[in-house]
DSSP file (Angstrom, degrees, kcal/mol; ACC not computed):
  #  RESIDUE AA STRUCTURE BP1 BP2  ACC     N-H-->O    O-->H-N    N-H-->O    O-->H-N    TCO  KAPPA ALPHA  PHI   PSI    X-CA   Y-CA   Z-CA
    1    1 A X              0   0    0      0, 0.0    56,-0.0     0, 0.0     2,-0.0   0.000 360.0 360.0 360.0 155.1    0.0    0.0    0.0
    2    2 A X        -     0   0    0      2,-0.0     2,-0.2     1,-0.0    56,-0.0  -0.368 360.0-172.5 -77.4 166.6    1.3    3.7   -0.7
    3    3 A X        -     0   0    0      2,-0.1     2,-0.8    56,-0.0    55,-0.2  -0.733   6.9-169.4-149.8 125.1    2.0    6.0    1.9
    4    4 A X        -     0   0    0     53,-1.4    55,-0.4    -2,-0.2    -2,-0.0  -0.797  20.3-135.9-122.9 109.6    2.9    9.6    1.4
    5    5 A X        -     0   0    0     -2,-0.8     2,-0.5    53,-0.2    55,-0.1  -0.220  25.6-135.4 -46.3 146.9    4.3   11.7    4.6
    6    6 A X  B     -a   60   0A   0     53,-2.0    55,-0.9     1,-0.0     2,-0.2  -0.962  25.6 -86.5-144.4 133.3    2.7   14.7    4.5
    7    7 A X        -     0   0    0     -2,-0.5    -1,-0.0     1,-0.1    53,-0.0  -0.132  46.4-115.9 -34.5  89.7    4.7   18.2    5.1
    8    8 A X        -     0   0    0     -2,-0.2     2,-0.5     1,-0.1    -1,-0.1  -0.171  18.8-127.6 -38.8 119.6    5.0   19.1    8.5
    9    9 A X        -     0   0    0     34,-0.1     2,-0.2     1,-0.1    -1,-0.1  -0.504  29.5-144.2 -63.5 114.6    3.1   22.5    9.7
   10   10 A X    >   -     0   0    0     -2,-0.5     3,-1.8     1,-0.1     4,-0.4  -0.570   8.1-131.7 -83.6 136.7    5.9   24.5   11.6
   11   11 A X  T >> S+     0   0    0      1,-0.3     4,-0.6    -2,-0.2     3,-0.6   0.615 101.3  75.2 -80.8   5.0    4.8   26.5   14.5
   12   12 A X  H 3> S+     0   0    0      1,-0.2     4,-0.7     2,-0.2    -1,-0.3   0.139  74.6  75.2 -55.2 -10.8    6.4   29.2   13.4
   13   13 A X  H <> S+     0   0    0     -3,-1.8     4,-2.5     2,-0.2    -1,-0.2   0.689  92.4  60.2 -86.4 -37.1    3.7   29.9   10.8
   14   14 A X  H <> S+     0   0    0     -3,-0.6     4,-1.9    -4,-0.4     5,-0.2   0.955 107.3  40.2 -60.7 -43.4    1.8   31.1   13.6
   15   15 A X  H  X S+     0   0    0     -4,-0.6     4,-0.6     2,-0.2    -1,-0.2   0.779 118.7  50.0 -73.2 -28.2    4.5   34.1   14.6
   16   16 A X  H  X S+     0   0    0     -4,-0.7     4,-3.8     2,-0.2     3,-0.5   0.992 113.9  45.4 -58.0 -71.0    5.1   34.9   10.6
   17   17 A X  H  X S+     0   0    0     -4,-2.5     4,-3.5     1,-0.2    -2,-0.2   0.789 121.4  36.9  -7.1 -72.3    1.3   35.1   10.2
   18   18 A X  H  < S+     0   0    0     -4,-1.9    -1,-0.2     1,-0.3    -2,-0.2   0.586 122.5  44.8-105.7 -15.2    0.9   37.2   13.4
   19   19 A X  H >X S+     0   0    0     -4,-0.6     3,-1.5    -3,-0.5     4,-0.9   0.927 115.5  48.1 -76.3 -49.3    4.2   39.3   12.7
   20   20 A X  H >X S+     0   0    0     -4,-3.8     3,-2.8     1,-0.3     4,-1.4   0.970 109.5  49.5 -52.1 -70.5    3.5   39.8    9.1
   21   21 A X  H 3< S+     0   0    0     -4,-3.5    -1,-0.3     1,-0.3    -3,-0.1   0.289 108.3  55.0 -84.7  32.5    0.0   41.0    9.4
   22   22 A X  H <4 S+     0   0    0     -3,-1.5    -1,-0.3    -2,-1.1    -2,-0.2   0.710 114.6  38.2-119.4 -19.7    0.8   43.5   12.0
   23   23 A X  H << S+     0   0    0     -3,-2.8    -2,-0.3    -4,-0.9    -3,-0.2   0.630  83.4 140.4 -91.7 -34.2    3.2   45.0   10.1
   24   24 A X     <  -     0   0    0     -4,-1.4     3,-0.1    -5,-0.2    -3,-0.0   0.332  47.1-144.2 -42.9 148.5    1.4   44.7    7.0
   25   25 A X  S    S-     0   0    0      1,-0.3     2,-0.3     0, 0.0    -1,-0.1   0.739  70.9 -18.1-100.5 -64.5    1.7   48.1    4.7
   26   26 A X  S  > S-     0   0    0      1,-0.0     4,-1.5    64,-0.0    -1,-0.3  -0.805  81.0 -72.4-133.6-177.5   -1.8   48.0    3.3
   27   27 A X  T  4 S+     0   0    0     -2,-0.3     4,-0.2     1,-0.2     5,-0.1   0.554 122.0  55.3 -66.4  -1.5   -4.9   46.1    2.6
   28   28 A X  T >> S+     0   0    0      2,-0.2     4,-3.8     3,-0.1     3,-3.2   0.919 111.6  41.8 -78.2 -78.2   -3.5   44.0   -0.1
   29   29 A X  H >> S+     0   0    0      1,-0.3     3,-4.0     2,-0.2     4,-0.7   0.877 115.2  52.3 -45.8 -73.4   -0.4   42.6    2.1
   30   30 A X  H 3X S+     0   0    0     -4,-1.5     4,-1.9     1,-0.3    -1,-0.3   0.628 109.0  53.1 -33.8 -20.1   -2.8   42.1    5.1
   31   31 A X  H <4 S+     0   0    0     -3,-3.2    -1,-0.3     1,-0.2     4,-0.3   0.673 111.5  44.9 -96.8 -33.3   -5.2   40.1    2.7
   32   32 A X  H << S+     0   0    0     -3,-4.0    -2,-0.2    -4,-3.8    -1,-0.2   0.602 110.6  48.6-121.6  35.0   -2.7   37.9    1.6
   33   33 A X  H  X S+     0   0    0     -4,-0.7     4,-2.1    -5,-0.2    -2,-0.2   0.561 114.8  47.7 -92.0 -44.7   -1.1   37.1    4.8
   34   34 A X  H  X S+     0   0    0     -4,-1.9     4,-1.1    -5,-0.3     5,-0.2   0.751 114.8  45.5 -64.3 -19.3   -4.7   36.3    6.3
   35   35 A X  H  > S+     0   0    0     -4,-0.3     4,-1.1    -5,-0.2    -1,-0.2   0.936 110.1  52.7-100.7 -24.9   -5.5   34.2    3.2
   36   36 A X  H  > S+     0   0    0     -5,-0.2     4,-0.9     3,-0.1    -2,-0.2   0.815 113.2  59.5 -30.7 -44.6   -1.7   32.5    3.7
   37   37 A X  H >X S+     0   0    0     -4,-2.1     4,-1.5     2,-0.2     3,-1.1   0.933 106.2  35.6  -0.1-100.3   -3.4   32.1    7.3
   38   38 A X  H 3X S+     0   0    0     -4,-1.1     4,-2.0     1,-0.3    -1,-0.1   0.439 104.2  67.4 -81.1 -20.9   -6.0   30.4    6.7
   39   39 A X  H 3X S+     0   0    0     -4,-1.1     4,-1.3     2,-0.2    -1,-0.3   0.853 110.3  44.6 -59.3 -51.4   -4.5   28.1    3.9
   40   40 A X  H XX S+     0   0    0     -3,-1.1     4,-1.0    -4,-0.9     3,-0.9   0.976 107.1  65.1 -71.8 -61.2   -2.3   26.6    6.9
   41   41 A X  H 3X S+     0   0    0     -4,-1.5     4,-0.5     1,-0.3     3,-0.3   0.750 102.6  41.2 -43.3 -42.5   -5.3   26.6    8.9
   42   42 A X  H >X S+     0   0    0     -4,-2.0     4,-1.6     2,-0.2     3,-0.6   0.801 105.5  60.4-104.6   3.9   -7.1   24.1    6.9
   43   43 A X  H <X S+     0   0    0     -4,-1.3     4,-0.8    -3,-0.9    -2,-0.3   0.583 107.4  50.8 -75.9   2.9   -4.5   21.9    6.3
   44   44 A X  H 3< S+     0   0    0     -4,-1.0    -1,-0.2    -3,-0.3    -2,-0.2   0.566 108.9  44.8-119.0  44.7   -4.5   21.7    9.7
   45   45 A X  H XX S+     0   0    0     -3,-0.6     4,-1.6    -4,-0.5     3,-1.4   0.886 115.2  48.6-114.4 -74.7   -8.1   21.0   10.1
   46   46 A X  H 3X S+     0   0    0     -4,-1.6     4,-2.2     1,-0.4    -3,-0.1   0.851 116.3  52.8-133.7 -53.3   -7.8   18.3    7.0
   47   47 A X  H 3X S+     0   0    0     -4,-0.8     4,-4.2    -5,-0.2    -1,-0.4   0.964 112.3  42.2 -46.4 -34.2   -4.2   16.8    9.4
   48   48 A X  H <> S+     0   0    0     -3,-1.4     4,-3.1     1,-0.3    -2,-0.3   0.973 110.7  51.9-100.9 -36.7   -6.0   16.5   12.3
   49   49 A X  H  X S+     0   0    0     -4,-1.6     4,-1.3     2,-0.2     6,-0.3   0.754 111.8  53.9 -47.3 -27.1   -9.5   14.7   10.6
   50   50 A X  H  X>S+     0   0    0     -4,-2.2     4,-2.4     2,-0.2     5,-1.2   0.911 106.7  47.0 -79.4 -53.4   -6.9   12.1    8.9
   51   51 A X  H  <5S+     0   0    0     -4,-4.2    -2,-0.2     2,-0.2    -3,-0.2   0.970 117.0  46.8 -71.0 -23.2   -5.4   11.2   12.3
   52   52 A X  H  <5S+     0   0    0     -4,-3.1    -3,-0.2     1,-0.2    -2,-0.2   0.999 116.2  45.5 -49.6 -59.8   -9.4   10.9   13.8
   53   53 A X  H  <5S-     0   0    0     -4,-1.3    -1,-0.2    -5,-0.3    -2,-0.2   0.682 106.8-136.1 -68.5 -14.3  -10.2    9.0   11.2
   54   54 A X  T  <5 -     0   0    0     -4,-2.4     2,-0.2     1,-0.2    -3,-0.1   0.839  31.2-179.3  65.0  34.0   -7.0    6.7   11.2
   55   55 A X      < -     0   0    0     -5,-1.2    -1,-0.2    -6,-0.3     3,-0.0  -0.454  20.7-159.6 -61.4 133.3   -6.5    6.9    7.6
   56   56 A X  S    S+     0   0    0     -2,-0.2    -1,-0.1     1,-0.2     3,-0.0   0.397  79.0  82.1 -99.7   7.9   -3.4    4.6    6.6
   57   57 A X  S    S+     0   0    0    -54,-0.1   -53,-1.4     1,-0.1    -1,-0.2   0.995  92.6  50.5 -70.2 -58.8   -2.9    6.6    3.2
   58   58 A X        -     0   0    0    -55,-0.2     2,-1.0     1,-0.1   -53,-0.2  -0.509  69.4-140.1 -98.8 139.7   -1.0    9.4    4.9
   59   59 A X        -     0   0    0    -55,-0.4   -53,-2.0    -2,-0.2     2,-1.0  -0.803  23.1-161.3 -85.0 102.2    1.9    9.9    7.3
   60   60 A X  B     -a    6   0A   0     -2,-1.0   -53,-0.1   -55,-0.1     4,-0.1  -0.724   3.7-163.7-107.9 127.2    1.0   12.7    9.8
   61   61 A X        +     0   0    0     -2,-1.0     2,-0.3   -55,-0.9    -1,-0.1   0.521  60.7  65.4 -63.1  -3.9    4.0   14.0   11.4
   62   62 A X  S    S-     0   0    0      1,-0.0   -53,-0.0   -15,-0.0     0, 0.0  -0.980  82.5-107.7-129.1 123.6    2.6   15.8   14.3
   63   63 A X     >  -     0   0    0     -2,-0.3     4,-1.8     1,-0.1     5,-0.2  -0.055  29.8-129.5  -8.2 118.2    0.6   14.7   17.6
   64   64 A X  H  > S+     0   0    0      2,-0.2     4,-0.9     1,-0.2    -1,-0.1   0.660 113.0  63.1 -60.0  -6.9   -2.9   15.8   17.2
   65   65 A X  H  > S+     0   0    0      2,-0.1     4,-4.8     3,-0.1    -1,-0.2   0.896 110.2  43.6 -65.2 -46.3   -2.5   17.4   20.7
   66   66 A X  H  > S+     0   0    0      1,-0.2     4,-1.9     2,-0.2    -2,-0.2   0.961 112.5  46.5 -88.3 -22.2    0.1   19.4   18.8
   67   67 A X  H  X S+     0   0    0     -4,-1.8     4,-2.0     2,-0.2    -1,-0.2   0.829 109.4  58.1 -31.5 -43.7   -2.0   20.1   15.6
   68   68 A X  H  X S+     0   0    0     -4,-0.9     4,-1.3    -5,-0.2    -2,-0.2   0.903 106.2  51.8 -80.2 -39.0   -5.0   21.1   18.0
   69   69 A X  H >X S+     0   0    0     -4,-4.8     4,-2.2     1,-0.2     3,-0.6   0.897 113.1  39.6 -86.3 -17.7   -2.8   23.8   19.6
   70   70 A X  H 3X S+     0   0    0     -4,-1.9     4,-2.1     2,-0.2     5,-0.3   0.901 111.0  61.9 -63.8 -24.8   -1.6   25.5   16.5
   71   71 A X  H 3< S+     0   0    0     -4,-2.0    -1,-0.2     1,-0.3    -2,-0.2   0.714 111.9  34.6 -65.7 -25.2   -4.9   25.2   15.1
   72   72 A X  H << S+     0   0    0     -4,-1.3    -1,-0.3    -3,-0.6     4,-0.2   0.763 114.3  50.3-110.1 -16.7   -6.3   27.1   17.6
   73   73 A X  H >X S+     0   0    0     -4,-2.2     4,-1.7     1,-0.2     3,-0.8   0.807 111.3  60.2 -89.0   8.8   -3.6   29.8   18.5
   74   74 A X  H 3X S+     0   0    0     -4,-2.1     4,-0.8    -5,-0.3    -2,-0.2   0.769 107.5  45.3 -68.3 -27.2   -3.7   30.3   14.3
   75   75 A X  H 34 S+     0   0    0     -5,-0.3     4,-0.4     2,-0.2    -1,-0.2   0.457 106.5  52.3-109.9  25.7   -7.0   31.1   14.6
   76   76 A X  H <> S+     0   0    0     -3,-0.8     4,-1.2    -4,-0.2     3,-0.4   0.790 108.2  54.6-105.8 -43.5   -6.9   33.5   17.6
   77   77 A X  H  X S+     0   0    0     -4,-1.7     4,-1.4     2,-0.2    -2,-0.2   0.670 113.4  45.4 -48.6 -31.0   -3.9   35.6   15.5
   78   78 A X  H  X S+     0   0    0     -4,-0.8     4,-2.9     2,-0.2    -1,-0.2   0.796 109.6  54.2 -70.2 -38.5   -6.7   35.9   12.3
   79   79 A X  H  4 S+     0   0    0     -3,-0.4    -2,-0.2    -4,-0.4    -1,-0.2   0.797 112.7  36.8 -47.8 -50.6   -9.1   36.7   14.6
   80   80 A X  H >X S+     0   0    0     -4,-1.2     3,-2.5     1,-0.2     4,-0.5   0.987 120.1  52.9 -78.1 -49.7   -6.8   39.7   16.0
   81   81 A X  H >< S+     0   0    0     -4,-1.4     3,-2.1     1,-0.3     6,-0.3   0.924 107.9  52.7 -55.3 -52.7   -5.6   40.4   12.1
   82   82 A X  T 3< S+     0   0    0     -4,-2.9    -1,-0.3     1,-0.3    -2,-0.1   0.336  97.2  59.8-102.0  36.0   -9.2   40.6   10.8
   83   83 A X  T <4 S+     0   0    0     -3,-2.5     2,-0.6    11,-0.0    -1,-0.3   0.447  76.4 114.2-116.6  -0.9  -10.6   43.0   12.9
   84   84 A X  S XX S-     0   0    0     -3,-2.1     3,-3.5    -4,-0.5     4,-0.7  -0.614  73.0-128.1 -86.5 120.5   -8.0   45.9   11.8
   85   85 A X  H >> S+     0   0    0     -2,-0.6     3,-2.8     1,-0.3     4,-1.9   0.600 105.7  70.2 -17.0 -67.7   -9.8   48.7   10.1
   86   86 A X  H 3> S+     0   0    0      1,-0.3     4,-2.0     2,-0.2    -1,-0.3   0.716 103.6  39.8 -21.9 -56.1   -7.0   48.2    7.3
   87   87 A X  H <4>S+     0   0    0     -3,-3.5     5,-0.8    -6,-0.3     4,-0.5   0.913 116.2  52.5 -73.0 -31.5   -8.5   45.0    6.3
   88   88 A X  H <<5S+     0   0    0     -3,-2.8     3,-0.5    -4,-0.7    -1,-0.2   0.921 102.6  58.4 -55.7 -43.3  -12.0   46.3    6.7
   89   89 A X  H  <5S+     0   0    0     -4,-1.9    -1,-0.2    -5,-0.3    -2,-0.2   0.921  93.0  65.5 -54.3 -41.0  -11.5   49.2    4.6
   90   90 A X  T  <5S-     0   0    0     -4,-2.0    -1,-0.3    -5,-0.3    -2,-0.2   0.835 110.9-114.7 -50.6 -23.6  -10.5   47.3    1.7
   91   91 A X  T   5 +     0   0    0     -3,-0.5    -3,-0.1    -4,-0.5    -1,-0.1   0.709  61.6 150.0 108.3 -13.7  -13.8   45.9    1.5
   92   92 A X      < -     0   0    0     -5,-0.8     2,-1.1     1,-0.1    -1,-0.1  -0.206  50.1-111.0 -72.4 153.1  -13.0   42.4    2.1
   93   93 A X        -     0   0    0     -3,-0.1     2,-0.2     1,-0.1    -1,-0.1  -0.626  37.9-120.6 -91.4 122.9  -15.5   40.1    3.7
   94   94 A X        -     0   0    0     -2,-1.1     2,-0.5     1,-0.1    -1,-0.1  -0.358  23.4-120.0 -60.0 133.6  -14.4   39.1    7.0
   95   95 A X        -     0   0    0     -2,-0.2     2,-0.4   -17,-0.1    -1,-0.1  -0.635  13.7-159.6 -52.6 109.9  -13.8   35.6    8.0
   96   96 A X        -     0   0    0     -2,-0.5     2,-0.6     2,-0.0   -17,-0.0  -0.936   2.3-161.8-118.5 129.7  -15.3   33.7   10.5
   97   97 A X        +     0   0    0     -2,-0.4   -18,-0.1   -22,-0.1     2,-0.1  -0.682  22.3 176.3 -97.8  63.6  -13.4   30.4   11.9
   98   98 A X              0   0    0     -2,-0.6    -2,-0.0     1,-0.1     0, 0.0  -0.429 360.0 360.0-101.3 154.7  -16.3   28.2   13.8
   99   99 A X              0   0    0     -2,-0.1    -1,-0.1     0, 0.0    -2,-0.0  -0.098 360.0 360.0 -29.8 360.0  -15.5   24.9   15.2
């Protein structure tokens, strides 16, 4: 049977995310660090359903204890990111991250 290891999510994505989009210049950057976000964010939503489910296709490199805590302080940094006027102004439709 195949098995393909699947790219570890660095927690480090979380402090790029949450550096980046604090610094962010305009609404442009800020919209495509929060959609970089949220792109990590469901792969690890999609990691952490593979190890529930006990699918043998994929190798996931990471604990689901540690999957569940990036998952969630990645979505408390999106949360802070897409409540700053900048990104409102643009016009863009805010994101909401439910459980």
């Amino acid at each position: 049977m195949f098995e393909k290891k699947l790219k570890r999510i660095s927690r480090e994505t979380v402090g790029y995310v949450k550096v980046r989009g604090r610094n962010a210049r305009d609404a442009d950057e800020l919209t495509m660090i929060v959609s970089y976000g949220y792109s990590n964010l469901e792969r690890c939503d999609w990691y952490i359903s593979l190890l529930r489910s006990g699918d043998k296709k994929y190798i996931v490199p990471q604990s689901l204890e540690e999957l569940k805590s990036i998952r969630d302080e990645l979505k408390n940094v999106l949360d802070e990111i897409s409540s700053r006027p900048a990104f409102r102004q643009k016009g863009v439709v805010r994101n909401y991250y439910d459980d």
